[in-house]
N, C-alpha and C positions, 0 to 999 in steps of 0.2 A: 504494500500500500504506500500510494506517494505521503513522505515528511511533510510535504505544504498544505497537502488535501486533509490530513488529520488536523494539522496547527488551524485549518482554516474550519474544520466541521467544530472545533474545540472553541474560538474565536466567536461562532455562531451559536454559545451555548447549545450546541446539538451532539457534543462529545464530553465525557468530564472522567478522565483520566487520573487513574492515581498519580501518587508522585512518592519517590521515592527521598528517602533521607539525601541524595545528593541533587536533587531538584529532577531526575530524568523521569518522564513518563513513564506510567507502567501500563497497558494494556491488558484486558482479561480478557476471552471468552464472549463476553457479552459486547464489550467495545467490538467486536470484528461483528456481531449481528448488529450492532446498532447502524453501524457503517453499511451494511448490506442494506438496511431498513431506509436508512437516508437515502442511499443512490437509488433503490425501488421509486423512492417519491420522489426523488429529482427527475428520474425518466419519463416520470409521470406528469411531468412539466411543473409542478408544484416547487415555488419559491422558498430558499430556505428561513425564512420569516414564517411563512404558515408553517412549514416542518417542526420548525422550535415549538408549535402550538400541538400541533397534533401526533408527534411523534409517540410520544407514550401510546397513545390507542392503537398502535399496530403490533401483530406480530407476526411471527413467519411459523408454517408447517414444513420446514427446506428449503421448498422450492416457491411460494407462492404465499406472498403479503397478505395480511389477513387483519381485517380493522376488528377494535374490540371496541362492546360498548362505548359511547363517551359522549359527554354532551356537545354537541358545538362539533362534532365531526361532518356529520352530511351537510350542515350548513357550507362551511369551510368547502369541502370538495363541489358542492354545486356552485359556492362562488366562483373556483378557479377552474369548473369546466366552462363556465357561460364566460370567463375570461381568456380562456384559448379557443372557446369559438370565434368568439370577437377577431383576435388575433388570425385565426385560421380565415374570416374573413376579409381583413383587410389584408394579410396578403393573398388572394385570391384575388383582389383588383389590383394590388400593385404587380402581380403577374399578368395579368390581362392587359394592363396599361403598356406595361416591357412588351407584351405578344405584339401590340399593335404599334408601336416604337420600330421592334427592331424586324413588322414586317414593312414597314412603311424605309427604311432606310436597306431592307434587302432589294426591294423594289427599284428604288435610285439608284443602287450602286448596278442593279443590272440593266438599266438604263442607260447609263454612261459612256462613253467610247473607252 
């Protein structure tokens, strides 16, 4: 696991690492699932601001993320799907806008001597 990616999950109070009598991190078990649990919900497009919120309500069977009760979770997840809709629609017009750009400049250029 990257040094920067932990100091940074740690930084986002989304990791809390022992510490040893000489100051070095110490990692258990549970840190390498937590770590798994974070990147689940980072792919999941989820900000690591809501993660800090909802992390506790998750846990894994291995292979696959599993919410546990908690209040203010489906809230949380329907806000940040209706915000990568959003997202997934605006760009779907800035792709559409690129489509008609760079047919509009293939056209010229085949034009041209």
């Amino acid at each position: 696991m990257n040094e920067r990616l932990l100091r940074y999950y740690e930084e986002q109070g989304l990791l809390r690492p022992t510490r040893r009598a000489n100051g070095y991190r110490e990692y258990h078990e549970s840190d390498v699932a937590t770590v798994g649990h974070i990147r689940a919900l980072l792919a999941a497009g989820l900000p690591t601001a809501v993660i800090t919120q909802i992390l506790h309500c998750v846990h894994s069977d291995g292979e696959q993320l599993l919410p546990a009760p908690c209040p203010g979770l489906i809230a949380h997840l329907r806000r940040e799907h209706t915000r990568i809709d959003a997202t997934i629609t605006q760009l779907q017009a800035s792709r559409q806008a690129l489509d008609t750009l760079l047919a509009t400049a293939q056209g010229q250029a085949t034009r041209q001597p």
